[in-house]
C-alpha positions in Angstrom: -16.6 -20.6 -5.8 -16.1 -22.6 -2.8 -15.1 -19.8 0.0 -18.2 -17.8 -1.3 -20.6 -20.6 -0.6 -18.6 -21.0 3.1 -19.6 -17.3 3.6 -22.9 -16.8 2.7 -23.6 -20.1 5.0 -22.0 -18.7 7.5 -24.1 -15.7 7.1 -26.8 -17.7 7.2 -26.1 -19.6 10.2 -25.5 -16.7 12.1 -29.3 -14.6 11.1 -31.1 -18.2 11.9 -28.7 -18.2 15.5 -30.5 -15.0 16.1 -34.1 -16.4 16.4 -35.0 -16.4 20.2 -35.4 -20.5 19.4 -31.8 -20.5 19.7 -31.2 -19.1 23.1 -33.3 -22.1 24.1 -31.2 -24.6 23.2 -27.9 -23.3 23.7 -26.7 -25.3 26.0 -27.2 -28.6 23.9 -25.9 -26.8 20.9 -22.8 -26.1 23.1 -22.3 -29.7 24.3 -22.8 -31.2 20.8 -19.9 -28.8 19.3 -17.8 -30.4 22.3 -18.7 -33.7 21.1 -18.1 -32.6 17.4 -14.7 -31.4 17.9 -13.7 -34.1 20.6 -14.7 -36.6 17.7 -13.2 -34.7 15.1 -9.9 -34.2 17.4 -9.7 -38.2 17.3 -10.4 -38.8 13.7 -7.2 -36.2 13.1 -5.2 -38.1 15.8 -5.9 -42.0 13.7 -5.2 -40.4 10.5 -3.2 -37.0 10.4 -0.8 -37.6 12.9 0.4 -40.9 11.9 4.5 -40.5 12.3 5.3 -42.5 9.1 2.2 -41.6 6.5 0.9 -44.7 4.3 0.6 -45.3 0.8 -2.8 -44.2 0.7 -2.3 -41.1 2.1 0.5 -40.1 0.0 -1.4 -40.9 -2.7 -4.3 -39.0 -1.2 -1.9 -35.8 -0.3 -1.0 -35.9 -3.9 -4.6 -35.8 -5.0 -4.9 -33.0 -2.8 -1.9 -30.9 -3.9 -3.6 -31.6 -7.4 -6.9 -29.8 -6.3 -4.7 -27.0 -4.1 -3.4 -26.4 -8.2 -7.0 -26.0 -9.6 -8.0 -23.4 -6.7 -4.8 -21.3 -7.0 -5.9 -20.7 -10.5 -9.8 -20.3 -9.6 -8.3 -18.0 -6.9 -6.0 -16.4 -9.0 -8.6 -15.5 -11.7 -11.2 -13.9 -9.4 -8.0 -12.0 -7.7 -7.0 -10.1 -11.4 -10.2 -9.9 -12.5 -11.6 -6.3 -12.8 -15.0 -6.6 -12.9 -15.2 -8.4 -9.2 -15.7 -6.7 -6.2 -12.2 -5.6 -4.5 -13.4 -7.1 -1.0 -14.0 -10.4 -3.4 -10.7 -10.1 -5.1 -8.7 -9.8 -1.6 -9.9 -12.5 -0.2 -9.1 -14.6 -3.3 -5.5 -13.4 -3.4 -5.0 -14.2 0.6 -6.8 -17.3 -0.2 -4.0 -18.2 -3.5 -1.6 -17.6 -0.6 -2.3 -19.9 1.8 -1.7 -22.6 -0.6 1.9 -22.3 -0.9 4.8 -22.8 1.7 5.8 -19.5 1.5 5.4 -15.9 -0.7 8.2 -16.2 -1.7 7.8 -19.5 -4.2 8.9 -18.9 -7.6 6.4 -18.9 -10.1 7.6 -16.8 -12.9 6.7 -19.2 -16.0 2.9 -18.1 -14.6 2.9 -14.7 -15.6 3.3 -14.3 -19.7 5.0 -11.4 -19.7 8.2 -12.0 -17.5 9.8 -8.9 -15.1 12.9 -7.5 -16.0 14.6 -9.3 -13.5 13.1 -12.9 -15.1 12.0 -14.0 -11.7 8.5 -13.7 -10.0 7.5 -14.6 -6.6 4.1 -15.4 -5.5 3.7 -12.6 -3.7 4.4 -10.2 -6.8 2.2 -12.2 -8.8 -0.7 -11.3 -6.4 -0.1 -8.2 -6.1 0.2 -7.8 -9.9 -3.4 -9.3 -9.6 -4.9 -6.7 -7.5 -3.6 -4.1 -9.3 -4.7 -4.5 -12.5 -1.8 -5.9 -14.2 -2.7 -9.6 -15.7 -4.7 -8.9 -18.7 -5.0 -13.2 -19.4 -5.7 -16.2 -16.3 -4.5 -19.6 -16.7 -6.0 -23.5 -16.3 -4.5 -26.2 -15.2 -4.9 -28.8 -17.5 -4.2 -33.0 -17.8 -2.0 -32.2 -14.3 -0.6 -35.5 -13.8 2.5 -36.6 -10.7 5.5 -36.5 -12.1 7.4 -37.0 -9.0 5.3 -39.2 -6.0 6.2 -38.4 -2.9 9.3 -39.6 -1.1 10.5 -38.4 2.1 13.4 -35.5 3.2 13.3 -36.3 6.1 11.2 -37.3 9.4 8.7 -34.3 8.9 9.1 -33.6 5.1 8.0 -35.0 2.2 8.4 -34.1 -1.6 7.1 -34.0 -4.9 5.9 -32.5 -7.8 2.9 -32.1 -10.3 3.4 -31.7 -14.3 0.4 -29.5 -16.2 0.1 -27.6 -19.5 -1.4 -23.6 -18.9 -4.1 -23.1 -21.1 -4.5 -19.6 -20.8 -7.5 -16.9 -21.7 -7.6 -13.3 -21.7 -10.1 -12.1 -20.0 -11.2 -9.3 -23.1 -11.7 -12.5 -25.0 -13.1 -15.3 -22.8 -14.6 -17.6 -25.6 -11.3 -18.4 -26.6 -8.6 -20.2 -25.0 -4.5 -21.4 -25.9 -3.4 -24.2 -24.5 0.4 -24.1 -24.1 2.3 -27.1 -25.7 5.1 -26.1 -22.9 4.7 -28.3 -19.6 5.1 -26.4 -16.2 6.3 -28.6 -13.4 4.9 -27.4 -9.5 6.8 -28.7 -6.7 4.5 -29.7 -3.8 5.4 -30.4 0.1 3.7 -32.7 2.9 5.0 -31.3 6.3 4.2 -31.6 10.0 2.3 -27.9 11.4 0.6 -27.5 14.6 -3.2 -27.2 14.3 -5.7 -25.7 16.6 -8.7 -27.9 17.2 -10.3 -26.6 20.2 -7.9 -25.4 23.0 -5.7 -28.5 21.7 -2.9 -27.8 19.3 -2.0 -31.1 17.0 0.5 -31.7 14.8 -0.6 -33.1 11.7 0.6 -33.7 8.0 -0.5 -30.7 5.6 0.2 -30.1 1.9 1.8 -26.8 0.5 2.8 -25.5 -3.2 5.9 -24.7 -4.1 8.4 -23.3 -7.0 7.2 -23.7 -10.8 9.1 -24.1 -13.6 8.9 -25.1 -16.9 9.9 -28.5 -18.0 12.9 -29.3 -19.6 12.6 -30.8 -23.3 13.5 -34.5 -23.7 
């Protein structure tokens, strides 16, 4: 996965930093990480904090609420699965987090086996995750925009991604059910504050929301 490539690199980065070849050059390592973020600060400034976003990039925020779908499941999967390191599994299910607005997003069409109470939040899908509780893990699959994105308002936009779960228990992974039910994912573009630096900027970011399943034509 990608988050466990970003830590081994990082681990890597840091046992080559340790060399005495690096306290050498540590001066021009600092100044090119000012350069790096003073050029990354204006990239973000051309593109991310444009007040009224384009066609393009609403077309490219909905490509990347698309891939924020795949990873929730990817993150989601390593999160219930038993066989993974807990410290592994954690940092999946705070990972599955961070790609929705809030915990508190209703995704109870995920889980196959619905609480008594027929509604099941994000966070009590993750937690069901890490404690053993989800004996099958979905997959995304043909996700499609069912709803492009139109605006709420000056800092909000809104819309929302159609998929069908194909779903495999994880006692039987060579085998795999592809519902014929289609869940629909709301999805947000918003304004947030960003640290780059000791700058804060705001810029556009996109966030999951509420699931549901479709209703028949």
């Amino acid at each position: 996965m990608r988050w466990i490539s970003i830590i081994f690199s990082s681990l890597l980065i840091w046992l080559l930093c340790s060399a005495d070849g690096c306290n050498d050059s540590a001066t021009m390592a600092e100044r090119r990480e000012e350069s790096q973020i003073s050029a990354m600060k204006d990239s973000v400034r051309t593109v991310f904090e444009a007040e009224t976003p384009g066609i393009n990039l609403l077309k490219a925020y909905e490509e990347a609420a698309k891939q924020k779908l795949i990873d929730f499941a990817d993150y989601l999967k390593i999160a219930s699965d038993s066989s993974v390191n807990n410290v592994f599994r954690s940092q999946a299910a705070e990972m599955a987090g961070k790609l929705f607005i809030a915990g508190s997003s209703d995704l109870s069409c995920w889980e196959m086996h619905p609480s008594a109470s027929g509604r099941i939040t994000l966070d009590s899908l993750l937690g069901s995750s890490l404690s053993n509780r989800m004996d099958s893990f979905i997959q995304p699959v043909q996700i499609t925009v069912h709803k492009p994105l139109t605006p709420v308002n000056d800092s909000l936009y809104e819309g929302n991604l159609a998929f069908y779960p194909q779903r495999t228990c994880f006692i039987k992974p060579s085998s795999s059910v592809t519902g014929n039910e289609m869940f629909i994912i709301n999805f947000y573009v918003s304004r947030k504050l960003k640290s780059f630096g000791k700058e804060n900027l705001s810029i556009w970011q996109v966030g999951l929301g509420d699931m549901k399943i479709a209703a028949k034509q």
